[in-house]
Structure formats: C-alpha cells, structure tokens
KEKE-3310 file (N, C-alpha, C; in steps of 0.2 Angstrom, whole numbers, plus 5000, padded with zeros to 4 digits):
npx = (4834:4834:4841:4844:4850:4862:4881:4889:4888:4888:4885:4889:4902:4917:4934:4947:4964:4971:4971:4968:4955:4953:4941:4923:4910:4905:4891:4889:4882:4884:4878:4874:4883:4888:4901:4909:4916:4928:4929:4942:4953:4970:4973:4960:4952:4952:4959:4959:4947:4944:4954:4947:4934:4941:4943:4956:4958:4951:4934:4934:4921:4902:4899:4897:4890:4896:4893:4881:4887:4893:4909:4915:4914:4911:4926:4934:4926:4921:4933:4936:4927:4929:4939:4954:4966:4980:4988:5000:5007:5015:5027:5032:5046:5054:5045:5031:5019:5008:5010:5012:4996:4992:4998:4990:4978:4979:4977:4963:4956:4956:4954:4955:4970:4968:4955:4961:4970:4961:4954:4965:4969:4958:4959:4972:4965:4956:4961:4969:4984:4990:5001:5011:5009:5018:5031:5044:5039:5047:5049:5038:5028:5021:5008:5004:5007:4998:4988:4988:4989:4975:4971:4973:4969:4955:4956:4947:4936:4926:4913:4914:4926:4940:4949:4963:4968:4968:4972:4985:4999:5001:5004:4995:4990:4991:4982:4971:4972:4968:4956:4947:4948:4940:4929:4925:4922:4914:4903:4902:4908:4905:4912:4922:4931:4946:4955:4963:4962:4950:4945:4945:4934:4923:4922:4919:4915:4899:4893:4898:4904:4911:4924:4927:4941:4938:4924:4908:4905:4897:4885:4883:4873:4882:4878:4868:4876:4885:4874:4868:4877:4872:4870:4864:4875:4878:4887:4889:4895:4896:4897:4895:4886:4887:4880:4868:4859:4867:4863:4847:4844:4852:4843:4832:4821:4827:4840:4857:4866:4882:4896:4907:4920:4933:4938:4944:4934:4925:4912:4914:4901:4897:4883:4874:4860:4846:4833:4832:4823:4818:4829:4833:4818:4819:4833:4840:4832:4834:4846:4847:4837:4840:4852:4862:4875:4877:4889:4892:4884:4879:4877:4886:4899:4900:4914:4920:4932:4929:4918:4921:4933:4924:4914:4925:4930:4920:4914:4925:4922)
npy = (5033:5033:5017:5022:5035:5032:5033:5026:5009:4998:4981:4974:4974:4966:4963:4951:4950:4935:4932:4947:4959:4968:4976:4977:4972:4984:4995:5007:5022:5031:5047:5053:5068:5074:5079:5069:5061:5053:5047:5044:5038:5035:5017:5013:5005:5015:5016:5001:4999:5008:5000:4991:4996:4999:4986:4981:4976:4957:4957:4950:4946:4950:4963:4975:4988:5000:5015:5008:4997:4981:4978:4967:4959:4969:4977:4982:4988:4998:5006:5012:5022:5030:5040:5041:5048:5043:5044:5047:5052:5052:5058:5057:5066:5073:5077:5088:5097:5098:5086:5077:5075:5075:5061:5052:5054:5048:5036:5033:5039:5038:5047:5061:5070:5083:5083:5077:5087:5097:5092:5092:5102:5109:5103:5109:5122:5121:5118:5126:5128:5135:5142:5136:5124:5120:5117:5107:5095:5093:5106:5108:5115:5107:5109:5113:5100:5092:5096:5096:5080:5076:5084:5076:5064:5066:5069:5058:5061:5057:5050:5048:5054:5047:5053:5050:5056:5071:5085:5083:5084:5101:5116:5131:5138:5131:5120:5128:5129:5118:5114:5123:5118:5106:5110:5114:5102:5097:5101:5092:5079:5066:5067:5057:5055:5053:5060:5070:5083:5090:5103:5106:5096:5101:5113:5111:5099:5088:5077:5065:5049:5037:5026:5019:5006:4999:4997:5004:5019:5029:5038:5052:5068:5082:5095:5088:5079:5089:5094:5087:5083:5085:5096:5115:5126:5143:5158:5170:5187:5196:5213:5216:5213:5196:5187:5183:5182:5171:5162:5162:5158:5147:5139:5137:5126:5123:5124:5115:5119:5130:5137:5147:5161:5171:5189:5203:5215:5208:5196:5178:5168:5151:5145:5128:5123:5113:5117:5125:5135:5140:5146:5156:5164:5166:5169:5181:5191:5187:5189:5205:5210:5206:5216:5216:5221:5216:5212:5202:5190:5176:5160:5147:5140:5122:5112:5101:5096:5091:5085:5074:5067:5065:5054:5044:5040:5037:5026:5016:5012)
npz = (5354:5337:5325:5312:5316:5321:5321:5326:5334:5348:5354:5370:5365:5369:5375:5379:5384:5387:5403:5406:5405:5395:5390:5393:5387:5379:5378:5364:5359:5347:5339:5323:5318:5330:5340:5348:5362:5370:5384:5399:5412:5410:5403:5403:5393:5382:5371:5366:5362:5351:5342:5339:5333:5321:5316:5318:5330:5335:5342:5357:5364:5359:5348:5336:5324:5312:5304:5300:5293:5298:5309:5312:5301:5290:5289:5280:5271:5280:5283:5270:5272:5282:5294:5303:5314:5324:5340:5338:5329:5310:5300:5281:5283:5271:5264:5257:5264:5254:5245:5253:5257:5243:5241:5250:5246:5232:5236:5240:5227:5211:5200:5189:5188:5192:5200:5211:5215:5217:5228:5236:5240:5244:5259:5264:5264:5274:5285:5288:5283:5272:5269:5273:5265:5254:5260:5269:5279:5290:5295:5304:5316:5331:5333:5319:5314:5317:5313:5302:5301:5304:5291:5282:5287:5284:5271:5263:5264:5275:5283:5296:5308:5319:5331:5340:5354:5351:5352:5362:5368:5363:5364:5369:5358:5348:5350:5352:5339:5332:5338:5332:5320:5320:5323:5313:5304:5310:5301:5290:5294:5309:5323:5333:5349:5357:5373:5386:5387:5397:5397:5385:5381:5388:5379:5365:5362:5362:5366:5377:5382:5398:5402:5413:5420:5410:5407:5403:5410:5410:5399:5389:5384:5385:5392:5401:5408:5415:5422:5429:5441:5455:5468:5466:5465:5471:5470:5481:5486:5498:5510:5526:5541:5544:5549:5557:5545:5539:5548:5545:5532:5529:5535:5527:5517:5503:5505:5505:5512:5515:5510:5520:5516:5521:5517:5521:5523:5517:5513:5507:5501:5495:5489:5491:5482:5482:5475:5462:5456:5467:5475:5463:5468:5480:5486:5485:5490:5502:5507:5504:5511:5525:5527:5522:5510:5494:5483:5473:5464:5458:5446:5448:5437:5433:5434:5423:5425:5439:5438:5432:5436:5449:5444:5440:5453:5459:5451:5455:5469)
capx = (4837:4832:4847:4850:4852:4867:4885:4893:4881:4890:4881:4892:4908:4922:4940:4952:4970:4971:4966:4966:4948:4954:4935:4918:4904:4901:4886:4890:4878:4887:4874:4876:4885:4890:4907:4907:4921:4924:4937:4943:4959:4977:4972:4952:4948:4948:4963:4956:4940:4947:4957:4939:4932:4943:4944:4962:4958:4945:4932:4931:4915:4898:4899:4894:4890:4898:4888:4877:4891:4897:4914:4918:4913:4913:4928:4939:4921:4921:4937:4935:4921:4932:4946:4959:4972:4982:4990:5008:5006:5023:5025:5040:5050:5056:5040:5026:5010:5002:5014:5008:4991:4991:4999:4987:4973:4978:4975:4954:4954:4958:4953:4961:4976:4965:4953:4964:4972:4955:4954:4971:4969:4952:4962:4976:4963:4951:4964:4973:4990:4990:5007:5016:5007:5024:5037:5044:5036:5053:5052:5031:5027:5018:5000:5004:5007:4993:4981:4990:4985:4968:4968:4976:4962:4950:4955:4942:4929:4923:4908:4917:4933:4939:4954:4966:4971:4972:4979:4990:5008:5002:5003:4990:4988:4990:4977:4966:4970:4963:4948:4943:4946:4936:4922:4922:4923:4907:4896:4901:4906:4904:4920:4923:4939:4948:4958:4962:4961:4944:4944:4941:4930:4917:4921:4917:4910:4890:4890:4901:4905:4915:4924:4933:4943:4937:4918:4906:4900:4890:4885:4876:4876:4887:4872:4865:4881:4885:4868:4865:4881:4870:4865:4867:4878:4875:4890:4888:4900:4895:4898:4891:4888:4882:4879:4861:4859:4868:4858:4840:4848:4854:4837:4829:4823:4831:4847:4858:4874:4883:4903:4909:4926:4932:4943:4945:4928:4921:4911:4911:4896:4895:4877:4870:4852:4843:4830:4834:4818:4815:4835:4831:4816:4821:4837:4843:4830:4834:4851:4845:4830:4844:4856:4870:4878:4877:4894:4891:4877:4879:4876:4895:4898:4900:4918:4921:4937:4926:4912:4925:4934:4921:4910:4929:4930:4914:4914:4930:4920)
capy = (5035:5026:5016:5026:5041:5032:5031:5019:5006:4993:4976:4969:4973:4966:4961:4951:4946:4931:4935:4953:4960:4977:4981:4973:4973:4990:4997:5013:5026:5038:5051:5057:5075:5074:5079:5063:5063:5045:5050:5040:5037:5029:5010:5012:5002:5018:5013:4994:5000:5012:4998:4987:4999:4999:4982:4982:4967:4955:4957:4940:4944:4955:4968:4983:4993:5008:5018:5001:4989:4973:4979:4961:4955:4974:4980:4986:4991:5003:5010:5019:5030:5036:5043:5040:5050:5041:5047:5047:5057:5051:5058:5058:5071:5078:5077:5092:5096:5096:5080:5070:5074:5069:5054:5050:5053:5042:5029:5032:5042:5033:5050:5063:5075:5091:5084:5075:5094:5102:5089:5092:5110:5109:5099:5114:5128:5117:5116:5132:5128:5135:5146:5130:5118:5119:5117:5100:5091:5091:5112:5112:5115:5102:5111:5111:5092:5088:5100:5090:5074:5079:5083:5066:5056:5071:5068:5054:5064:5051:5050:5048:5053:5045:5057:5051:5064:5077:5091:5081:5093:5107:5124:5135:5142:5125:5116:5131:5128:5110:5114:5125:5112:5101:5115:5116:5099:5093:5102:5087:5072:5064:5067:5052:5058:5053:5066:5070:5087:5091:5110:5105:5093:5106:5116:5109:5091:5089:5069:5062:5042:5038:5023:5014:4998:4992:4998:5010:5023:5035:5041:5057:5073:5088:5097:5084:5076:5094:5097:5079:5083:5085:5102:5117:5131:5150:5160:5177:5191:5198:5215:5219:5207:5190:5179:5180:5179:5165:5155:5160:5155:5139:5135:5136:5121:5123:5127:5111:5119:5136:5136:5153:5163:5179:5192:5208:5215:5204:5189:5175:5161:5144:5141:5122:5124:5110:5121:5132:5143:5144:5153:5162:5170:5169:5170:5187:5193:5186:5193:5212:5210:5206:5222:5215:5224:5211:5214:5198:5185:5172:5153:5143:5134:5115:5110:5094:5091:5088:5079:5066:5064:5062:5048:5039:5039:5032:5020:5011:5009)
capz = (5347:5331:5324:5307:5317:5326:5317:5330:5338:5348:5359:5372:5364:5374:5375:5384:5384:5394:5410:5406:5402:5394:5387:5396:5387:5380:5373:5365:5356:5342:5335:5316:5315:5334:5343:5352:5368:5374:5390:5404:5414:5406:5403:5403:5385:5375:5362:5363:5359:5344:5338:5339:5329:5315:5314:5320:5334:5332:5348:5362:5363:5355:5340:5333:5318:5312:5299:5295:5294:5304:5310:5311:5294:5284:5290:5275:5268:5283:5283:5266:5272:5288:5292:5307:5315:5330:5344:5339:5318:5308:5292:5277:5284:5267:5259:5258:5265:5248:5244:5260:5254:5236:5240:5253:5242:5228:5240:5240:5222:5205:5195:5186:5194:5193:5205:5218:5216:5220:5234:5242:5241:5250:5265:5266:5267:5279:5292:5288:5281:5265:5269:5272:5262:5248:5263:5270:5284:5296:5299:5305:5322:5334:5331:5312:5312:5321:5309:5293:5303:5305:5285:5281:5289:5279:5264:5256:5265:5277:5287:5302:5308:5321:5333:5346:5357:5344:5354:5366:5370:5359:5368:5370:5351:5344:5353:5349:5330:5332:5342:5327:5315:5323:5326:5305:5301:5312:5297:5284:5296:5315:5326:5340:5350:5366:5372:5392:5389:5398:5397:5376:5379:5388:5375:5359:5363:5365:5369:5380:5386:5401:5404:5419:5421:5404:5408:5404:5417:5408:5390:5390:5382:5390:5396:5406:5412:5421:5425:5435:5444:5461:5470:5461:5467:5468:5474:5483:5489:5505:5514:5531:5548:5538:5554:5555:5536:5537:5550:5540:5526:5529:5539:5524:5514:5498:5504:5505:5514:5515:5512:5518:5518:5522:5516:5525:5525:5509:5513:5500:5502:5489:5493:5489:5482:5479:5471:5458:5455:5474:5475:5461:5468:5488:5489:5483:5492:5509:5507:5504:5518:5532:5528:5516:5502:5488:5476:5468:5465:5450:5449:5448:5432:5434:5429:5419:5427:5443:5438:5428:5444:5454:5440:5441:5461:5464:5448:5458:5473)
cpx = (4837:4841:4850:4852:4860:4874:4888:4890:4885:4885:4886:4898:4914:4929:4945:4957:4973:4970:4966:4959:4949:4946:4930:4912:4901:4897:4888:4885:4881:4883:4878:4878:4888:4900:4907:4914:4920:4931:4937:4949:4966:4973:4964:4949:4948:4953:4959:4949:4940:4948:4951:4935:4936:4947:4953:4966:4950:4941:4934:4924:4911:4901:4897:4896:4894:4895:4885:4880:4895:4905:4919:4920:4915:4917:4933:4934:4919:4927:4940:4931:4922:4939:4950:4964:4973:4985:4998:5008:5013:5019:5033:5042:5053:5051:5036:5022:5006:5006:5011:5002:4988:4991:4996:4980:4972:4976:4965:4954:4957:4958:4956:4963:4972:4958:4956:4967:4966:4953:4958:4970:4962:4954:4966:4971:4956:4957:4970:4981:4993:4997:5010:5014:5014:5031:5037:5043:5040:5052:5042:5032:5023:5010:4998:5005:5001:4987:4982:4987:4979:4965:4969:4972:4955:4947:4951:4937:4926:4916:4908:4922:4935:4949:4956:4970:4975:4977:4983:4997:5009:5001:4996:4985:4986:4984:4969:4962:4966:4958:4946:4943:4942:4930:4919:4921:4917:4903:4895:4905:4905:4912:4919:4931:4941:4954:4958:4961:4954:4942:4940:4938:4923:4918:4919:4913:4901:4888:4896:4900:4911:4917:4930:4936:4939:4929:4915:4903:4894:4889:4880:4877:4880:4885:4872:4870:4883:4880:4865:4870:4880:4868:4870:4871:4878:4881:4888:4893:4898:4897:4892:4891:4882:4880:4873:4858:4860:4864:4853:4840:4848:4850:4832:4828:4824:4838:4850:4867:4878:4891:4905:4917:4927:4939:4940:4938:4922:4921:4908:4904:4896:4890:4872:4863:4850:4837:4831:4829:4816:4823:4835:4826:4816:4828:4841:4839:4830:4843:4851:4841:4835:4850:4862:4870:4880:4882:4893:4886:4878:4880:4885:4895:4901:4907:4919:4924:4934:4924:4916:4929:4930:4918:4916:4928:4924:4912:4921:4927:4919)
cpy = (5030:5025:5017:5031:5039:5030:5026:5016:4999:4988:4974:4968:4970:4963:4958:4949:4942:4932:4942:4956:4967:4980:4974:4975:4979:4989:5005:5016:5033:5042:5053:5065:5077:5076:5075:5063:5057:5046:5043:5039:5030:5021:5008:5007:5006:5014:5006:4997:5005:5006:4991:4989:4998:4992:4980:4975:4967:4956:4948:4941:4950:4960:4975:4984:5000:5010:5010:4995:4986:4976:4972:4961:4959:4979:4985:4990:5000:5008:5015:5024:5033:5036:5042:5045:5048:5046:5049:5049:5055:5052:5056:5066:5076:5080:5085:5090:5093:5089:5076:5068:5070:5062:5048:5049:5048:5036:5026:5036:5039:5042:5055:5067:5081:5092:5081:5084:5098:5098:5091:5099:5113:5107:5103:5118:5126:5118:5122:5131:5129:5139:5141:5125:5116:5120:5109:5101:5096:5100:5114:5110:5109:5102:5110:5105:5090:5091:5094:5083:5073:5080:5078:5061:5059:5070:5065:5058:5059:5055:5052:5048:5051:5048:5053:5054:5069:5081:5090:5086:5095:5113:5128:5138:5137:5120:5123:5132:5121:5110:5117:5121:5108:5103:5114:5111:5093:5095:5096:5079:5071:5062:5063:5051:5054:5057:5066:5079:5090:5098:5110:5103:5097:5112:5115:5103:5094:5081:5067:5056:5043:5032:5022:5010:4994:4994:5003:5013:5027:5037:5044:5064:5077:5091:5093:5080:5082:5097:5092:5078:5085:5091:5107:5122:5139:5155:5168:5179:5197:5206:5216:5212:5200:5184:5179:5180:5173:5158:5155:5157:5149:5135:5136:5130:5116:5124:5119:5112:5126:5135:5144:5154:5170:5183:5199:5209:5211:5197:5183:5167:5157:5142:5133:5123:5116:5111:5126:5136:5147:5150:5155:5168:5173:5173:5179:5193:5194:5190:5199:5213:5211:5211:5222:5217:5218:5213:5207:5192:5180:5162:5152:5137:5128:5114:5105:5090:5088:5083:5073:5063:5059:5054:5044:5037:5033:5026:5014:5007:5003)
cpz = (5342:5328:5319:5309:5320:5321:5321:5333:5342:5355:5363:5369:5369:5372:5378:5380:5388:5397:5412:5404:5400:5393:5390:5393:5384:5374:5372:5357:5351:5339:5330:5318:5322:5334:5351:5356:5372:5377:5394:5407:5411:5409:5405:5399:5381:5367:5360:5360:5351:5339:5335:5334:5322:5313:5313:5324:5335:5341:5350:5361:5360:5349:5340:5324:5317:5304:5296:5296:5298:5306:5312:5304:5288:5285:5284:5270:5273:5282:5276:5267:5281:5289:5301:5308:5322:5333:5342:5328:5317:5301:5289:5277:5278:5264:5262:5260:5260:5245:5247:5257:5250:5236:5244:5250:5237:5231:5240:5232:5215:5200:5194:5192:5196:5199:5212:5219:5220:5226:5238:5244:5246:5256:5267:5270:5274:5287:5294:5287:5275:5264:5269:5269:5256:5254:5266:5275:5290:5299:5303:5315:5328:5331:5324:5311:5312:5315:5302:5294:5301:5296:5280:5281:5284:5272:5258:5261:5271:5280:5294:5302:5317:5326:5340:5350:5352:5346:5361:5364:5364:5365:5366:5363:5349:5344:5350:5342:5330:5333:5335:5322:5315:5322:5317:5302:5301:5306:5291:5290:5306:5318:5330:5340:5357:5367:5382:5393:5390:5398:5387:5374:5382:5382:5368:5360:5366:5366:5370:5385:5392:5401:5409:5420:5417:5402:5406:5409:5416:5401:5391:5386:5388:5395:5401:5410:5418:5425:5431:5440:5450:5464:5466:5466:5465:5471:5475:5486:5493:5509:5520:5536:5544:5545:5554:5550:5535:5540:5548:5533:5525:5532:5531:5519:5508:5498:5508:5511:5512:5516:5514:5518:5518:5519:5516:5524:5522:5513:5509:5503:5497:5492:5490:5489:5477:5475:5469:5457:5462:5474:5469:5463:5475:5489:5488:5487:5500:5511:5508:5510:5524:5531:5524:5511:5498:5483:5472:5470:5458:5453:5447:5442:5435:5431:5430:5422:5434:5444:5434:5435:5448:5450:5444:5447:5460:5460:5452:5464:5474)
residu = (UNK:UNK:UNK:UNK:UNK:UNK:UNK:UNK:UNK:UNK:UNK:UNK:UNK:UNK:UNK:UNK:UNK:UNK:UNK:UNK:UNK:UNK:UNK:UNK:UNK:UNK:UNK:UNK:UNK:UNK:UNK:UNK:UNK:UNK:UNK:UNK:UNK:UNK:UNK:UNK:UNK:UNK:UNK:UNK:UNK:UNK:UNK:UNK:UNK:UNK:UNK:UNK:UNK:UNK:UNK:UNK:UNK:UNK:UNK:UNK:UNK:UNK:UNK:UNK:UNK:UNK:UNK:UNK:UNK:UNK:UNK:UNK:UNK:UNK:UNK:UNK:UNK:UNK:UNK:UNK:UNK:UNK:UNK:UNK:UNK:UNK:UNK:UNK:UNK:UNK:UNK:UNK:UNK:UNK:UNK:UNK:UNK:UNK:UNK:UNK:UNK:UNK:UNK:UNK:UNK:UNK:UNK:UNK:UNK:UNK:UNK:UNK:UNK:UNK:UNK:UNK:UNK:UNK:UNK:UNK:UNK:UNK:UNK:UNK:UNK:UNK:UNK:UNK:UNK:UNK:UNK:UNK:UNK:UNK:UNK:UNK:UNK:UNK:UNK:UNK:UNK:UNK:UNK:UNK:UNK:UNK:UNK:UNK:UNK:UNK:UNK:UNK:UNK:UNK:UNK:UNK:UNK:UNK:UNK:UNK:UNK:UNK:UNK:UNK:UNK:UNK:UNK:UNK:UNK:UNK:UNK:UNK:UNK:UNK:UNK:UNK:UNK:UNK:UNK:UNK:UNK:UNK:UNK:UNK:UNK:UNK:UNK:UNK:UNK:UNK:UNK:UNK:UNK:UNK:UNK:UNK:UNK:UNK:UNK:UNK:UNK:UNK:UNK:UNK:UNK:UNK:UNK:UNK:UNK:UNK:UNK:UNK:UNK:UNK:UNK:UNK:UNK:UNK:UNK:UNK:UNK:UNK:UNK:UNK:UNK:UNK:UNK:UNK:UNK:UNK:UNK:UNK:UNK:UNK:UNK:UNK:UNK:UNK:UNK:UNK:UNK:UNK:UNK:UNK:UNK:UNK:UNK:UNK:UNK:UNK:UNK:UNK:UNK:UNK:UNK:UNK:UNK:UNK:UNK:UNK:UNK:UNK:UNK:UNK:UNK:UNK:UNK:UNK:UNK:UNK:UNK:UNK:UNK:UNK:UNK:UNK:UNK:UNK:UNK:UNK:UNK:UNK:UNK:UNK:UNK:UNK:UNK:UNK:UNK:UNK:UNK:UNK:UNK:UNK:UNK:UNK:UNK:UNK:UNK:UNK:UNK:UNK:UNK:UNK:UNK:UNK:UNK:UNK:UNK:UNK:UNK:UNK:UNK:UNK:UNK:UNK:UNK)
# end
C-alpha cells in the first residue's frame, strides 16, 4: 500500500513504563476512508497506542505519521484535522446539544455566527438529534450521549476520527444509533475505533488489527481475517439412515472431519472441507446418491468472536 493512501503509518512504535512494556514495536497500517477496528483484550496497548497517537505520551521508542505528520514533532498541527471521542464522554450538564456544539466549534472556527450555526446544525442532523438538540445534556439517554460525542469530535470536520469504545453499555437501539453514525460518517473521514463489541466490528469494520500483551498479531481486512480462519464448514440437516453416508464421506479427501448430532429423526452434520469447489460440486450430491432427505445444506458463517479468541490463545503460546 503506497504511503499517501495510509492515514496512520507507525515504525516500531513502543512504550514502557519502567519495567512495564505496555506497546512493542507496532507497525500499524490505516487506509484512507476505512472503518478501521483495532481490538484486543483489557490491557493490550490499545488506549496507550491512542494516547501515542494523539500525542498525549511521548513514545520510548519509534514513530509514526498520522495524515503526513510526525506525531512526535506535529502534534498540535495534527490534532486540528481530527477529532476524538474517549471512552468515558463528560459534558456541562445544564448546557444544550446545540450549546455543547457551538462552543466546541469556536475552538477550530474564528468565523462568523451564521456559519458555526450552519455547522452545528449539520452535526445535530448528522447524528440524529435534532428533537433534542435545544434540551440540557443531564435528561439524554446513554446512546444520545454517545451520538453527541461522536458529533463533538465531528465538528471541525477532520480527516480522522478517532472513537474509544463508542457504543460501550448502550442497549440494543443505541448501539444501533452509533453503528449508523459511523456507517455515514466514513463517506467524509477515516474512523480508527477500539471497541470489544465484536458482533459491530463484523458488522461495519473492513480493516481490522489485533493486538496482545502490548504486540501486534494481525492487521488484515474483515474478509480475509474470517476467510484464513482454517477449514471451511458446510453444515447439513439429515433425514434417513446416515451411517454409510457418513463413512464415504468422511473417506473423502476434501473432507477434514464430520461433527454430527441428533435430534429425533433429524441428523445435523458440521462438515470440515478443505476444498470448497470440490464440496460444492461433490458433496450435495454424495448426500442425495446414498438415500438422505437433505432439509438443509448452507456453508456456516465464520464468527469474529471465535477467530479473536482463537488469534488471542495461540498469540500467548
């Protein structure tokens, strides 16, 4: 990947505290316009690596760039062209949405009141808070804090926004309001998020790093991280006598393993194919041939929360 297409480029970043090494070395790869997903287990490197980034704490050792500039040397030159919302949002509880806004805008805009207005207002309808925008802080719900967050960090427009666990303990709705924010937000900048909700991060992310005890494990897109997660799985739902189905089956040398189970006369198979075109064009057939009523045939999605386990596991080895 050439290194204007990337908004965060780091060498060997690292950091200790005393004999602690919270971040080792990372090299890490941000594509432009990206929903980038940099996950890991409590006390990985992610906050120190955020707080790296935004020039917060100085590295012990290596660097990076973020859009172009030095994050040692251009940091306050950085932090006007992105935006931040932490893990823990505090606002002025008597103040308004469109309050908060304005007065966070004057901080990046010198110019007159008519367009910080036509900015703020762009930042309510962006995030969907335009019913409550003229009500105080103190009566908004978890999910509407977190959106207001979200158009806080928005407001100079940046490049990059840069989210820590956006929709940590919001309920079901709220977390849904976020994920769309997020979804509308990639067409004008680059979101890089840490977040442990991994049902959100298969859902909207398309580049995801992983790191463990300070290290990275993997940086890959979404696709190809659930794709390289080992044999693939085809699962099948069975009527009739499956036992010698099962033995030619499993004698075959694309098939890596058969898990079955039963329930009353239904039998379910998880079948391990090392070759996907062959169990597309054998298996469905070798099923029918041997006398079995076929209710169901579909490959098995890959889920995230698996293959993040598993990377973790076998990164501690």
């Amino acid at each position: 990947m050439n290194a204007n297409d990337l908004v965060i480029c780091t060498e060997g970043l690292s950091k200790s505290f005393g004999e602690v090494h919270a971040l080792k070395s990372l090299d890490l790869r941000v594509p432009q316009k990206s929903i980038f997903a940099f996950l890991g287990p409590n006390g990985a490197g992610k906050t120190t690596t955020i707080k790296l980034l935004l020039g917060l704490l100085k590295p012990t050792g290596g660097g990076g760039k973020i859009l172009g500039m030095d994050i040692i040397h251009e940091n306050v030159d950085i932090r006007a062209k992105i935006g931040y919302l932490p893990q823990d949002t505090r606002f002025y509880e008597h103040m308004t949405a469109r309050q908060t806004l304005e007065y966070t805008a004057k901080f990046f805009y010198a110019g007159p009141q008519s367009e910080i207005d036509k900015r703020v207002n762009e930042m309510i309808e962006l995030v969907g808070l335009e019913g409550k925008a003229d009500r105080p802080i103190k009566g908004f719900s978890g999910g509407e804090r977190q959106r207001l967050g979200i158009a806080q960090a928005e407001v100079n427009y940046p490049d990059l926004l840069i989210l820590d666990e956006p929709a940590a303990s919001l309920d079901p709705q709220g977390r849904r309001d976020v994920l769309e924010v997020m979804s509308r937000i990639r067409k004008y900048a680059t979101i890089f998020y840490c977040t442990h909700i991994l049902d959100d991060v298969q859902r909207i992310s398309d580049q995801v790093a992983i790191v463990n005890q300070g290290e990275l494990v993997t940086q890959t897109s979404i696709e190809e991280l659930l794709a390289g997660t080992g044999d693939l799985v085809y699962s099948v739902t069975l009527s009739g006598d499956a036992r010698s189905a099962y033995t030619q089956i499993n004698q075959q040398p694309w098939v890596s393993g058969i898990e079955a189970s039963q329930q009353g006369e239904q039998t379910t198979w998880q079948v391990s194919v090392t070759d996907e075109v062959a169990a597309k064009d054998q298996l469905m057939n070798l099923l029918v041939s041997s006398g079995l009523k076929v209710s169901n045939f579909s490959r098995k999605e890959q889920n995230l929360e698996d293959v993040f386990i598993n990377i973790v596991e076998r990164s501690q080895k």
